[in-house]
C-alpha positions in Angstrom: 83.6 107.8 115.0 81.3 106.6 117.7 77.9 105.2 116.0 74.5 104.2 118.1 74.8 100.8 119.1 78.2 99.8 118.5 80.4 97.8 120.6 83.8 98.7 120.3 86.7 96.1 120.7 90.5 96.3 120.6 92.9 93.7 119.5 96.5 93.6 120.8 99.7 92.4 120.1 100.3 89.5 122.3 103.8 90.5 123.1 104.1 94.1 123.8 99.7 94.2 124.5 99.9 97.2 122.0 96.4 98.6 119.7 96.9 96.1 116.8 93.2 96.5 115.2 89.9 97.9 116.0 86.8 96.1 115.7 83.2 97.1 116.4 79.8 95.2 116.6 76.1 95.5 115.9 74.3 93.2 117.0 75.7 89.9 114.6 77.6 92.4 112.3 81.3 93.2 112.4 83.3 95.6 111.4 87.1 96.2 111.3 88.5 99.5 110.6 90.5 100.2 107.9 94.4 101.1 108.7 95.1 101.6 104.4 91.6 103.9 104.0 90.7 104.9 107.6 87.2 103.6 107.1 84.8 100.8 108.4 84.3 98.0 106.1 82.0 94.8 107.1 83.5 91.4 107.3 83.0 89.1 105.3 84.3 85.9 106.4 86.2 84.7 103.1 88.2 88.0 103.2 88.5 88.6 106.8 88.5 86.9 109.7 87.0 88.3 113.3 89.9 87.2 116.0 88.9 84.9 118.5 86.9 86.8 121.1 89.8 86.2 124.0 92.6 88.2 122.1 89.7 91.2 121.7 89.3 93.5 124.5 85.9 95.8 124.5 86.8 99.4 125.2 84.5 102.3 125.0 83.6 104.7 122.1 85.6 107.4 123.7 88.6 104.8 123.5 87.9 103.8 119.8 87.8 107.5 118.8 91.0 108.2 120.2 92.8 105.0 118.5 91.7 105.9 115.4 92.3 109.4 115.5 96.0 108.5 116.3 97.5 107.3 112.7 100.5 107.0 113.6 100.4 104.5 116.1 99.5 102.2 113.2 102.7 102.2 111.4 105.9 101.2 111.4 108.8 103.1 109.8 112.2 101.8 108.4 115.3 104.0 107.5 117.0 102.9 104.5 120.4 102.7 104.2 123.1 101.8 101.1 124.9 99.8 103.2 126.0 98.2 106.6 127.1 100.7 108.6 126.1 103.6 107.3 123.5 104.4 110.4 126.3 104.2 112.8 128.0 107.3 111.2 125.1 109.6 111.1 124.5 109.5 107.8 121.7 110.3 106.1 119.4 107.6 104.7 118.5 107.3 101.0 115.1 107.6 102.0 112.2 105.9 104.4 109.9 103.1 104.4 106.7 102.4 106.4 104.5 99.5 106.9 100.7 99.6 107.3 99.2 96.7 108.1 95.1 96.0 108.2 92.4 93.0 108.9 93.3 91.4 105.5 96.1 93.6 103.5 99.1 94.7 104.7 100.6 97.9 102.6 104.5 99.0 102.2 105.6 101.7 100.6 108.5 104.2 99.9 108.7 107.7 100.0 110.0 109.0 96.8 112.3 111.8 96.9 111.8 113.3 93.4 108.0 112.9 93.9 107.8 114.1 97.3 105.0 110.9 97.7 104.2 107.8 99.2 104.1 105.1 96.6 103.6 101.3 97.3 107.1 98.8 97.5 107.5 95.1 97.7 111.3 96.2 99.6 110.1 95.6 103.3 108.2 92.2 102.9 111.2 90.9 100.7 113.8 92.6 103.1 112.2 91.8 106.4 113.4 88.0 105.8 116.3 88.5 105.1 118.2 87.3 101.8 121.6 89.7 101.6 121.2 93.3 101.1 120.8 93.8 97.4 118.1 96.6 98.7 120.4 98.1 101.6 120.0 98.0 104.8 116.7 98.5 107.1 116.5 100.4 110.2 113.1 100.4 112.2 112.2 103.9 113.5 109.9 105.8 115.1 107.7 108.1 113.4 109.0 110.9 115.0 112.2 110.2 113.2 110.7 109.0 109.7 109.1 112.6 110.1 112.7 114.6 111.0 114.9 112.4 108.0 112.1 113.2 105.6 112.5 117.2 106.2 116.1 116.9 106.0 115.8 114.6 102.3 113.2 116.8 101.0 113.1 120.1 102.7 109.6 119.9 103.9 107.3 118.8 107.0 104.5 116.5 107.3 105.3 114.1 104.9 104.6 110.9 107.1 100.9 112.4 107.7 100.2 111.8 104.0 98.0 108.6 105.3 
């Protein structure tokens, strides 16, 4: 992860001061990392925009390594639900959502049950401003709890690490 002559640079989340992006510099050349591929990709400023250098904090290259090594600090998770209610009488949801959200994209997606795979959804970024429930009802998560409903839908482990 580390790289000769990088300056590594965290930006947070103005409310809670949680890792929202990492960021690293050469000389006049930025980089962001990737939270869709988990690689560094150079900016290019029609695409992506650098934040304004008093919302980035410079941390070391120990630091950035164990950020990024971390995945799952990155996401957020949603249970979902058929209907109002049905989290409160611990049932099962129909299945889980998660939220990934880079310098310039922001990726949701569903884990399909018959697939046993990730695949990308509009659901969350329609849902998340809410217009009734014609897709059920959304319940943020931890991953920790993505991870145990998944095992119990499907019958196997891991399934939020497929990042």
């Amino acid at each position: 992860m580390a790289r000769e002559g990088f300056q590594y640079f965290v930006e947070r989340y103005l409310e809670t001061g949680e890792a929202r992006s990492l960021w690293r510099r050469k000389r006049f050349g930025w980089q962001y990392l990737s939270l869709i591929d988990w690689n560094w990709h150079r900016v290019w400023p029609w695409r992506v925009r650098v934040p304004a250098p008093d919302h980035l904090d410079l941390i070391t290259a120990r630091e950035a390594a164990d950020l990024s090594s971390d995945r799952q600090r990155w996401v957020q998770y949603w249970a979902r639900y058929r209907q109002l209610g049905d989290w409160n009488f611990d049932r099962l949801p129909l299945t889980v959502l998660r939220r990934r959200v880079s310098p310039g994209r922001q990726l949701d997606e569903i884990f399909s049950i018959e697939d046993h795979c990730w695949k990308p959804t509009k659901i969350p970024a329609h849902h998340l401003y809410p217009r009734g429930l014609e897709y059920g009802l959304l319940w943020g998560i931890t991953s920790e709890a993505a991870d145990e409903f998944l095992s119990k839908l499907t019958g196997s482990t891991g399934t939020i690490e497929q990042l």
